[in-house]
C-alpha positions in Angstrom: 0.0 0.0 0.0 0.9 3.6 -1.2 1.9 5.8 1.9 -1.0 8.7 2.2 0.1 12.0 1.0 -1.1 13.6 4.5 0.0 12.7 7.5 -1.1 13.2 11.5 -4.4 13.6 10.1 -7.4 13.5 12.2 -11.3 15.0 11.8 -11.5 19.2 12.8 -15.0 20.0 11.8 -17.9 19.6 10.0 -19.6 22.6 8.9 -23.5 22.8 8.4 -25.2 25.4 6.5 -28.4 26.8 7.6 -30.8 29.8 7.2 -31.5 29.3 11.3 -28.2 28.7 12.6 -29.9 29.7 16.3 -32.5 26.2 16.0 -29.9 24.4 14.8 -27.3 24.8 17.2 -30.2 24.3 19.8 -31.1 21.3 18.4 -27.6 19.8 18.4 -26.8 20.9 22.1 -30.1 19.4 22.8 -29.6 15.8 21.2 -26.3 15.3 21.0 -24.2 17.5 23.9 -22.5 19.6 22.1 -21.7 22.9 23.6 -21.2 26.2 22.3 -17.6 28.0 21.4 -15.6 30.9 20.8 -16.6 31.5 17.0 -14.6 33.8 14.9 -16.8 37.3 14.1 -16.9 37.2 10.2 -18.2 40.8 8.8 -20.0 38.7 5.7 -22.0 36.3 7.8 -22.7 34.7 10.9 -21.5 31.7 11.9 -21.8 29.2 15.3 -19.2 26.7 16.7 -19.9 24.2 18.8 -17.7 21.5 20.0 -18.5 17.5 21.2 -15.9 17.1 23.7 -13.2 14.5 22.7 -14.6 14.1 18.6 -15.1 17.0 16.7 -16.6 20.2 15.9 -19.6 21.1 14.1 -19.5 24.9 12.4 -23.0 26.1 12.0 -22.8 28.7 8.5 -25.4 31.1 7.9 -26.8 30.7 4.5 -26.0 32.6 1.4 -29.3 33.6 0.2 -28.3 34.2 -3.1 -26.6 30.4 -3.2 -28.6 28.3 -5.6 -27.7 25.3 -4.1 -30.3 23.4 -1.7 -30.1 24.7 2.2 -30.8 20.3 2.6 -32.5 17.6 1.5 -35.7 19.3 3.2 -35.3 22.5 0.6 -34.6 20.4 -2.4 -37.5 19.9 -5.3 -38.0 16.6 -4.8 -37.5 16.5 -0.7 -36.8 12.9 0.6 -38.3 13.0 4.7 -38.1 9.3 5.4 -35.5 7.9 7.5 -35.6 4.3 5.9 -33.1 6.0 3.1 -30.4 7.2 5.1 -28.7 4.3 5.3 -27.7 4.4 1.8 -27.6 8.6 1.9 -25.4 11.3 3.5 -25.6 11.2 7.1 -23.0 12.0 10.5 -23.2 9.0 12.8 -23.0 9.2 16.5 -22.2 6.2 19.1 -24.3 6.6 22.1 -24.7 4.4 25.4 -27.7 4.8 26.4 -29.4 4.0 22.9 -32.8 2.6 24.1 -33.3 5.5 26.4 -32.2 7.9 23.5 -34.4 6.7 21.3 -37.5 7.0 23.7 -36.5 11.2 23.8 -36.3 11.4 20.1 -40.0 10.0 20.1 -40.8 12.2 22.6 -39.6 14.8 20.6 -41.7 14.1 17.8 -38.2 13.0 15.9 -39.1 9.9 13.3 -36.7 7.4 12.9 -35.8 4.4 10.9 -34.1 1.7 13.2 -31.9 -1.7 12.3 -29.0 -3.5 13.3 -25.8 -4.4 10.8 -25.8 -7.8 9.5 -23.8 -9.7 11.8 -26.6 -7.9 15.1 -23.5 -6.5 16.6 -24.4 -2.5 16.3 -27.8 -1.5 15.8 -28.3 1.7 14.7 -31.6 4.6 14.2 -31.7 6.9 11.5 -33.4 10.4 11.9 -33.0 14.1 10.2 -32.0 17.3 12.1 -34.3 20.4 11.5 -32.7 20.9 8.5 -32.8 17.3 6.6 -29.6 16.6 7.2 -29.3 12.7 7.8 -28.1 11.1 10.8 -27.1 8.0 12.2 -27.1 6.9 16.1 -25.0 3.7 16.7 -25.0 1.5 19.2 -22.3 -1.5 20.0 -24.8 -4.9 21.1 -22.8 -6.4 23.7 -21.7 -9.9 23.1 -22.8 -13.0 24.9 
């Protein structure tokens, strides 16, 4: 094998764009635990940080509103809301603990998802959309007998 052209590397951030960039990072904090950071004060739009301690950050972008490209799946023409197609679509997963209990506040929530485990049964996983149909995963290692 080819040695990779980078080196040291590891995930920084993942940036979001969003025309509420206030309900999204609310949502995020909420679900997830992600808390909000120092975020640099850019004159042409607004931006959010937030940071999951020990993975990664998540940058929240205010939209451009004269892009022409969809905000997310939810703004698209032909807008795809059901979860069952995530697992073959874009989508950030998460491992959580407590994924019975996690699950339980998502329906609470109102939050659909579309659950299942991988082939072998040893990681099941729920599929759901944030407020702006982006995908995402929730993962769960089964513990083995």
């Amino acid at each position: 094998m080819a040695a990779s052209v980078a080196t040291g590397v590891s995930l920084n951030h993942i940036s979001r764009e969003s025309s509420d960039i206030r309900r999204l990072a609310n949502f995020y904090k909420e679900i997830f635990g992600f808390e909000e950071i120092e975020s640099p004060n850019f004159l042409e739009f607004k931006v959010i940080w937030l940071n999951l301690s020990s993975a990664f950050q998540l940058h929240l972008i205010e939209r451009n509103p004269s892009s022409n490209l969809p905000e997310g799946p939810w703004s698209a023409t032909s807008p795809v809301a059901d979860p069952s197609h995530l697992p073959r679509g874009h989508h950030i997963c998460f491992t959580v603990s407590n994924f019975e209990s996690f699950l339980q506040s998502l329906k609470e929530k109102g939050i659909e998802t579309f659950q299942r485990s991988l082939p072998d049964g040893k990681v099941k996983q729920a599929f759901f959309f944030d407020p702006d149909g982006n995908g995402l995963e929730v993962a769960c290692p089964v513990p083995q007998q």
